[in-house]
Structure formats: C-alpha cells, structure tokens
N, C-alpha and C positions, 0 to 999 in steps of 0.2 A: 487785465491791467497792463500799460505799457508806461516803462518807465526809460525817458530817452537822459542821455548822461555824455554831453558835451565832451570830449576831450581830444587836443591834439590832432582836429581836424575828423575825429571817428567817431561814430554814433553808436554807441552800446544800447541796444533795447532788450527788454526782457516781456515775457508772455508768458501769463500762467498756462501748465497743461496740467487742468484737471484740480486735483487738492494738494498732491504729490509731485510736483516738477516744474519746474522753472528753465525756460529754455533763453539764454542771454547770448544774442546775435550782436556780430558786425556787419552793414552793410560790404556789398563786393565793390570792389576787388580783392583777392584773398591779399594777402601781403606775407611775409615770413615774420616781419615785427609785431602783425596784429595778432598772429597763430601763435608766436610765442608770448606773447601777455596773455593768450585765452590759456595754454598748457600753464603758465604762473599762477593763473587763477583758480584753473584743475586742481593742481597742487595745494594752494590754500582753501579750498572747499573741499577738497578729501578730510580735511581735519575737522571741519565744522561737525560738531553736535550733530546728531540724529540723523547725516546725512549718508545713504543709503550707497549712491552710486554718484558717479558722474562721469558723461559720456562728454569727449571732444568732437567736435569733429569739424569743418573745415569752414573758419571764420564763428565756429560757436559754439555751444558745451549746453548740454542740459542736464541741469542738477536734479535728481530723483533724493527724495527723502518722507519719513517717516510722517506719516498725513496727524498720524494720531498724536504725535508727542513736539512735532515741530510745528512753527507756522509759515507761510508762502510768503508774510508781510517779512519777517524775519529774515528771511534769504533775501530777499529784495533789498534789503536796507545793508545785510553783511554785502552783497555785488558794489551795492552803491557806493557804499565805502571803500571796498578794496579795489576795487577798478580804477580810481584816480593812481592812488599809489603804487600800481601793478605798473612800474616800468622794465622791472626787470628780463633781462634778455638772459634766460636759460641755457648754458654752455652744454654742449653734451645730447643725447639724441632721444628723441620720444620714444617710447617701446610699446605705449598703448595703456598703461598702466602709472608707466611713469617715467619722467625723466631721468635720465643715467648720465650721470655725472663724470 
C-alpha cells in the first residue's frame, strides 16, 4: 500500500515491508530541512506503542515494529498524521540514535 501525503512541495510515500515495517520516503533531492523533519519523526515514532526500532536514513526512515500486537494500518495513519505537523527543525546534531540537543 502506498500512501502519498502532499506537503510543502514534498511527497511523503510510505510501503509496507512485509507485516513488520513500514518504510516512509522523500523523493530526491536529499535537502537538510527534509532530513531534519524525517529525524523529528524518528523521534516521535521512537515513542509509539509497540514500536520496535527505527532506522533513518537519507531522505527516509523505516519503522520495524511488533507484527503481533501492532498494526501496519495503524502506523500508516500515526505518519499521516504526524508528518503535516512535523515542521520542526532540530537544533543540535544526530548521533544515530538520537538527536543531542
């Protein structure tokens, strides 16, 4: 399932992998304003429920979580949501894990 989500000129899409992860892309060119709304969103799906891991990486992030007690609809719907609102620009430097403030 691909879910595209209009904003601010960028195209957020997301693909399930498998039952377990959700991989949500920006088309290229990398940007530092697009890298840092995908690290804001790391950050708020590190909190989410059942959610296992989440890998960044460059223009995208894929969310690995718990097949049996989460659902893929469910993440799909929290991205949807938090992705308009995700404007924030993260002061401080990524370390892989997490921003440092």
């Amino acid at each position: 399932m691909e879910i595209a989500l209009p904003r601010d000129n960028d195209l957020l899409t997301m693909h399930a992998l498998g039952e377990a992860a959700l991989l949500c892309q920006l088309p290229a060119p990398a940007s530092l304003m697009q890298q840092q709304r995908i690290w804001a969103l790391v950050e708020q799906a590190a909190q989410w429920p059942f959610v296992q891991e989440v890998l960044p990486g460059m223009n995208n992030l894929t969310l690995i979580f718990d097949a049996g007690r989460g659902d893929i609809a469910d993440y799909e719907l929290r991205v949807r949501k938090a992705w308009p609102r995700n404007k924030t620009v993260l002061p401080g430097r990524y370390t892989g894990r997490s921003v440092l403030m």
